[in-house]
PyMOL commands that place a pseudoatom at each C-alpha (Angstrom):
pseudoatom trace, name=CA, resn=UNK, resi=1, chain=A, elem=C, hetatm=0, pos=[0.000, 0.000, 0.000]
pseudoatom trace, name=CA, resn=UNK, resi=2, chain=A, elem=C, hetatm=0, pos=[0.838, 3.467, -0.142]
pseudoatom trace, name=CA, resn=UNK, resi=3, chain=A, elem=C, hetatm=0, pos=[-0.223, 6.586, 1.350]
pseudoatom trace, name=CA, resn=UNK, resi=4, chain=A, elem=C, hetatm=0, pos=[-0.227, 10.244, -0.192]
pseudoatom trace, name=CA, resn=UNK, resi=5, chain=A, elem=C, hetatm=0, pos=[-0.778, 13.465, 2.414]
pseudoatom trace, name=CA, resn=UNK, resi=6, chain=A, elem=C, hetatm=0, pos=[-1.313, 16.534, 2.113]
pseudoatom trace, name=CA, resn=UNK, resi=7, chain=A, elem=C, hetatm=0, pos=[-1.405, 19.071, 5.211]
pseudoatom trace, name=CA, resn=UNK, resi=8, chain=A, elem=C, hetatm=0, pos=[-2.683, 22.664, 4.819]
pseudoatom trace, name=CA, resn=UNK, resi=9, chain=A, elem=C, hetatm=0, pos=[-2.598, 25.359, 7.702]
pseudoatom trace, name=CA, resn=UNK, resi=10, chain=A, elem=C, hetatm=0, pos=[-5.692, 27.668, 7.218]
pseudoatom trace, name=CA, resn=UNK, resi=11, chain=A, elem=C, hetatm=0, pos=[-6.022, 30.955, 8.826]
pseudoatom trace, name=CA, resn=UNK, resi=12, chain=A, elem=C, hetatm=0, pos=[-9.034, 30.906, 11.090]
pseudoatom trace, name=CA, resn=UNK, resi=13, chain=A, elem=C, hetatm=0, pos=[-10.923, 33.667, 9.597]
pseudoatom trace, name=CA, resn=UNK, resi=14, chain=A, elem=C, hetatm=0, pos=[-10.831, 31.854, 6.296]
pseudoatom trace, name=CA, resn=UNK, resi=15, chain=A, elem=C, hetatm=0, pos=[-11.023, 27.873, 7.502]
pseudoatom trace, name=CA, resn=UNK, resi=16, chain=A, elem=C, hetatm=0, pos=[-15.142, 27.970, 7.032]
pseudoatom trace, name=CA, resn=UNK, resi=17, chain=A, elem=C, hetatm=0, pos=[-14.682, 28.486, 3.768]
pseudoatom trace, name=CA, resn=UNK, resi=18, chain=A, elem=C, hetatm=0, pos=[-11.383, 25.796, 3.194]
pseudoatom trace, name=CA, resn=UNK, resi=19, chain=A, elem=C, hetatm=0, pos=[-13.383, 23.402, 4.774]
pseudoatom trace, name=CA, resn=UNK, resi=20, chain=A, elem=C, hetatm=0, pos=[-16.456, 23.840, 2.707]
pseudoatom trace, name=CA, resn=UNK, resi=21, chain=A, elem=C, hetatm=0, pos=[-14.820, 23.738, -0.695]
pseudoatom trace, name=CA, resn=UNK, resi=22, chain=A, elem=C, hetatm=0, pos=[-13.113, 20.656, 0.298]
pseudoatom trace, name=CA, resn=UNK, resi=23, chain=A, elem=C, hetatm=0, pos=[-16.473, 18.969, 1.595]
pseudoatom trace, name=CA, resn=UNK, resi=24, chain=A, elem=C, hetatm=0, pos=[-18.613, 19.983, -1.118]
pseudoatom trace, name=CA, resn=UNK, resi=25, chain=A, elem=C, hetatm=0, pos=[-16.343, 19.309, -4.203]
pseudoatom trace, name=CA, resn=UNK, resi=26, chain=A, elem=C, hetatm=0, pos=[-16.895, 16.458, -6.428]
pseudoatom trace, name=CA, resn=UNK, resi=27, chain=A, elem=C, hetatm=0, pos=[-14.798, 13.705, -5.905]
pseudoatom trace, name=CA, resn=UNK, resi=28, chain=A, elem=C, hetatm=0, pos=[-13.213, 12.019, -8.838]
pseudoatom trace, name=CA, resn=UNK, resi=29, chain=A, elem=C, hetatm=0, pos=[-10.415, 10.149, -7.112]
pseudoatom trace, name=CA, resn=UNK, resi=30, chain=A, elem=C, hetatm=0, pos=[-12.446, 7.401, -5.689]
pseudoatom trace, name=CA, resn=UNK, resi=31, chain=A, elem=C, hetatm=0, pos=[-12.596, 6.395, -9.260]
pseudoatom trace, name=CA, resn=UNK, resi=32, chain=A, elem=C, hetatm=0, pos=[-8.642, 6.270, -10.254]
pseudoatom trace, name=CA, resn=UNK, resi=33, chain=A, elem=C, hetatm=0, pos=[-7.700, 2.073, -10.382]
pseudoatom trace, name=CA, resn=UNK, resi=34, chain=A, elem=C, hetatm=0, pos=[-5.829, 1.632, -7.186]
pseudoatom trace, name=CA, resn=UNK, resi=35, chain=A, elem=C, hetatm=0, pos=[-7.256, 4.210, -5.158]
pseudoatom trace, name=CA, resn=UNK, resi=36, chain=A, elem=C, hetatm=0, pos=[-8.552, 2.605, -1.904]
pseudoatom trace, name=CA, resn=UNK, resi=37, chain=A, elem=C, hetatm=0, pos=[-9.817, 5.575, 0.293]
pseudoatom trace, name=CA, resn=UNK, resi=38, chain=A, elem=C, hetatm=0, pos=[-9.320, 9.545, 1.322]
pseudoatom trace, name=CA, resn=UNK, resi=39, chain=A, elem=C, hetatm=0, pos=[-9.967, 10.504, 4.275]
pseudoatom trace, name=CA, resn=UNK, resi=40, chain=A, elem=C, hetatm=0, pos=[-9.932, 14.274, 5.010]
pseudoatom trace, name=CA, resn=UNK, resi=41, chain=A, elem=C, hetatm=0, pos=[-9.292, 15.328, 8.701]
pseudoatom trace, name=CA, resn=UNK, resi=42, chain=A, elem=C, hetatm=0, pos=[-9.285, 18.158, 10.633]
pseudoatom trace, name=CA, resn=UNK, resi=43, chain=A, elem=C, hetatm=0, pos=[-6.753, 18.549, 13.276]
pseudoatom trace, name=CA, resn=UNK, resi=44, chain=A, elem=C, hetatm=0, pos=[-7.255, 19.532, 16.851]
pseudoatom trace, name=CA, resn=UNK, resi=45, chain=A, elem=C, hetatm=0, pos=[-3.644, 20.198, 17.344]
pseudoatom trace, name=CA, resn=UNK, resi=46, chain=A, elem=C, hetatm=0, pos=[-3.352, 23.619, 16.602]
pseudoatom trace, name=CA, resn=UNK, resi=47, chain=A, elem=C, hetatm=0, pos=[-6.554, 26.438, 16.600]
pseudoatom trace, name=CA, resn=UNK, resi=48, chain=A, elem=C, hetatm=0, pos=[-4.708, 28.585, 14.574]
pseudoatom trace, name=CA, resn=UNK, resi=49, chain=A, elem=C, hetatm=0, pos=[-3.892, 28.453, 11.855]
pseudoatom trace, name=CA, resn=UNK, resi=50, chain=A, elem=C, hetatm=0, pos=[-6.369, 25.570, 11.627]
pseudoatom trace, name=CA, resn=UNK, resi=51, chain=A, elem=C, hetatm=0, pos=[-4.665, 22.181, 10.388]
pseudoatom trace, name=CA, resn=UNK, resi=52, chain=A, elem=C, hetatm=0, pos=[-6.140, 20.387, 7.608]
pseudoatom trace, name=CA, resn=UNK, resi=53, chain=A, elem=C, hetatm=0, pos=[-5.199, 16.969, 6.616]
pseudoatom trace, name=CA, resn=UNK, resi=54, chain=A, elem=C, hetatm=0, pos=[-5.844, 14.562, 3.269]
pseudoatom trace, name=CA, resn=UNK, resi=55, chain=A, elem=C, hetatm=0, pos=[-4.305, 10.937, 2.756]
pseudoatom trace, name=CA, resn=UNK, resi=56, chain=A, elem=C, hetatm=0, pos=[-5.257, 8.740, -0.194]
pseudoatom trace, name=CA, resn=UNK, resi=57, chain=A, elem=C, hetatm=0, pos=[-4.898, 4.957, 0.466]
pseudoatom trace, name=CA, resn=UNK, resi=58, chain=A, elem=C, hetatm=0, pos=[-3.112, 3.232, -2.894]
pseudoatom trace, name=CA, resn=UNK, resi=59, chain=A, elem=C, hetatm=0, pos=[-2.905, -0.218, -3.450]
pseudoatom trace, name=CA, resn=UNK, resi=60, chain=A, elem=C, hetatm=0, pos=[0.447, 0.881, -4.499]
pseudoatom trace, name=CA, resn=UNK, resi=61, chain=A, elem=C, hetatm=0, pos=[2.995, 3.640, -5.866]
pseudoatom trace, name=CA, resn=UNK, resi=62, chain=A, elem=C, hetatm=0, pos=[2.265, 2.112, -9.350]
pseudoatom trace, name=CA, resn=UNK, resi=63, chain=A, elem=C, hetatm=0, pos=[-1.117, 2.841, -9.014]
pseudoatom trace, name=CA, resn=UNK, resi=64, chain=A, elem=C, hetatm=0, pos=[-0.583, 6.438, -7.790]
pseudoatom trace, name=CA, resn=UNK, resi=65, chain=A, elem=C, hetatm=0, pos=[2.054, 7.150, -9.954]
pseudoatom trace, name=CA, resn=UNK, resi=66, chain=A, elem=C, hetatm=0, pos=[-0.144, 6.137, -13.037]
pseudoatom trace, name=CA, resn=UNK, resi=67, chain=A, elem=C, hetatm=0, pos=[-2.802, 8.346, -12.122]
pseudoatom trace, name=CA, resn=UNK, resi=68, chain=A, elem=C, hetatm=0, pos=[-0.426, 11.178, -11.056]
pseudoatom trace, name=CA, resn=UNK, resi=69, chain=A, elem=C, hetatm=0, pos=[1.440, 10.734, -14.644]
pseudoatom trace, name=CA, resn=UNK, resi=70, chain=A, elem=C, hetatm=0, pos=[-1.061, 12.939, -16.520]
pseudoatom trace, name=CA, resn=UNK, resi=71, chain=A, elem=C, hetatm=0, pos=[-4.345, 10.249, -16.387]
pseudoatom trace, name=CA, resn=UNK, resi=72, chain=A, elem=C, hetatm=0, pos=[-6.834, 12.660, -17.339]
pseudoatom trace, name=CA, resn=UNK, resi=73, chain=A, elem=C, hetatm=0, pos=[-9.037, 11.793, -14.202]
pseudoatom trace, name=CA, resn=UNK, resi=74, chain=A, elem=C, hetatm=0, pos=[-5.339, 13.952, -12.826]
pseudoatom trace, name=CA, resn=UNK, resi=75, chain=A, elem=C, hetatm=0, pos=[-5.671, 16.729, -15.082]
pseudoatom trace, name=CA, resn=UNK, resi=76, chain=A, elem=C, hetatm=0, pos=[-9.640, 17.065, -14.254]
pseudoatom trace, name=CA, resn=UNK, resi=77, chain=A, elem=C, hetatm=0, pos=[-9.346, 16.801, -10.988]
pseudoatom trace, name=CA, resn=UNK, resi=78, chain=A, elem=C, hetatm=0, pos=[-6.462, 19.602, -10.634]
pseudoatom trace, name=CA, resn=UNK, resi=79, chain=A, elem=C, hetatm=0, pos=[-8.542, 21.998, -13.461]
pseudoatom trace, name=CA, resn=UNK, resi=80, chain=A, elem=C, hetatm=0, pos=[-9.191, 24.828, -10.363]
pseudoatom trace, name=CA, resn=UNK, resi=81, chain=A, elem=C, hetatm=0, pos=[-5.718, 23.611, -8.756]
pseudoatom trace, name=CA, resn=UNK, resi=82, chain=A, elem=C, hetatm=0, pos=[-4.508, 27.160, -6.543]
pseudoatom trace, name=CA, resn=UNK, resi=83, chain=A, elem=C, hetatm=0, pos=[-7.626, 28.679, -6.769]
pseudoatom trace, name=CA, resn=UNK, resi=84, chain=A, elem=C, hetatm=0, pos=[-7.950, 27.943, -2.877]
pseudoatom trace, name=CA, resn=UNK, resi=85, chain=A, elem=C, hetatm=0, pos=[-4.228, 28.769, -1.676]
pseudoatom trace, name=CA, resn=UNK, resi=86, chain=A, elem=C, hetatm=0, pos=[-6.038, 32.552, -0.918]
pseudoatom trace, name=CA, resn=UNK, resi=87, chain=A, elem=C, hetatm=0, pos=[-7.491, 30.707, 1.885]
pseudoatom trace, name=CA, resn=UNK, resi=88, chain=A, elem=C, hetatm=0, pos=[-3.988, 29.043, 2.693]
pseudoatom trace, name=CA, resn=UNK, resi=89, chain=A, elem=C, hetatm=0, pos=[-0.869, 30.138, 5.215]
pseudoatom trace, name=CA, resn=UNK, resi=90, chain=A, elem=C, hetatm=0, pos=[2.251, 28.963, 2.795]
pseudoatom trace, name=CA, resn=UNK, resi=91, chain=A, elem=C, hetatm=0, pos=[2.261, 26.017, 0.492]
pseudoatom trace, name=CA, resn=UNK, resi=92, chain=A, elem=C, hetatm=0, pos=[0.510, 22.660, 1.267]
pseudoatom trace, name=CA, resn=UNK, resi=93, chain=A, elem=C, hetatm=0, pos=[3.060, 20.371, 2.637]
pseudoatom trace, name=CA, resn=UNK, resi=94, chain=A, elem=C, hetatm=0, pos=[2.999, 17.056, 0.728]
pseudoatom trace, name=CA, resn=UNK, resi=95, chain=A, elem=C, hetatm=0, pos=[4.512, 13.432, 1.346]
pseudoatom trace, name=CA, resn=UNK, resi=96, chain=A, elem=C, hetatm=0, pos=[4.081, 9.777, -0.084]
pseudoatom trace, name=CA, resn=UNK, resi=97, chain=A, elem=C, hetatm=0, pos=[5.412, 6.979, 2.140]
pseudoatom trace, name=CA, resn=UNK, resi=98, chain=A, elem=C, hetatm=0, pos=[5.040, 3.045, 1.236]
pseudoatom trace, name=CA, resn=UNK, resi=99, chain=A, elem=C, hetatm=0, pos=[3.340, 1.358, 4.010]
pseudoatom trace, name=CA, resn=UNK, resi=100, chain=A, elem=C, hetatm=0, pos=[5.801, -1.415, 6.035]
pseudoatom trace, name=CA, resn=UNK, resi=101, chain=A, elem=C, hetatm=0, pos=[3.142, -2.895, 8.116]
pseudoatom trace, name=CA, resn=UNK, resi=102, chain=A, elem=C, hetatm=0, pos=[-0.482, -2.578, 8.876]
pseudoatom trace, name=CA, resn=UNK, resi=103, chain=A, elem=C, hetatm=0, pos=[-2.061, -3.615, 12.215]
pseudoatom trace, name=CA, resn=UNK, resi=104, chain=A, elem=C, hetatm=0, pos=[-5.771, -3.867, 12.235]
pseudoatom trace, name=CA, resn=UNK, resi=105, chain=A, elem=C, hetatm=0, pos=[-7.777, -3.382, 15.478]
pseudoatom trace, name=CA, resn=UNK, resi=106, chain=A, elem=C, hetatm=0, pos=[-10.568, -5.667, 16.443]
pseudoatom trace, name=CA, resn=UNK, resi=107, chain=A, elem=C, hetatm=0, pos=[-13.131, -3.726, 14.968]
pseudoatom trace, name=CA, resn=UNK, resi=108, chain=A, elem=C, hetatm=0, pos=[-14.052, -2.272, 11.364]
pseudoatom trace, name=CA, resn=UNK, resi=109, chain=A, elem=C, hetatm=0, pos=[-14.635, 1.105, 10.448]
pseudoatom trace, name=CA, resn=UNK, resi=110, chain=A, elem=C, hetatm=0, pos=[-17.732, 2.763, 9.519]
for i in range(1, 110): cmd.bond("trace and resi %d" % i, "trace and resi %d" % (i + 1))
show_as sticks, trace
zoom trace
């Protein structure tokens, strides 16, 4: 597996309105081959600027990296890419890790 993230700091005044364009957009993701799920999180480390997280769950860097390699599922869904970095303190910090190991707890999800 591997995992992409994406962590924004949002100035408070503005977070209503990061939040909402994130929650409301369509997503197209869910549809790339290999994509398993993207959660988006909130962070209740630090009030301000207000932390935002994303992660998408490959089944594996080939998977990501073919739909990062100019699929045009990529190029749609990055069409209104920086139109939001108004609502942004400094650039998104991004990273991509493989996943070693997984432990699963006792009970699923929701």
């Amino acid at each position: 597996m591997f995992v992409v993230v994406n962590r924004f700091k949002v100035r408070l005044d503005w977070h209503p309105d990061f939040r909402r364009r994130w929650l409301d957009r369509a997503v197209l993701l869910n549809t790339a081959p290999g994509c398993l799920m993207i959660p988006f999180l909130k962070s209740s480390a630090y009030p301000n600027p207000v932390a935002y997280i994303s992660h998408a769950f490959w089944a594996s860097r080939e998977a990501f990296e073919a739909w990062r390699g100019g699929s045009d599922l990529f190029q749609t869904a990055h069409k209104n890419a920086g139109k939001g970095e108004h609502l942004t303190i400094g650039q998104r910090a991004f990273s991509a890790s493989e996943v070693l190991r997984t432990v699963e707890g006792m009970e699923q999800a929701a």
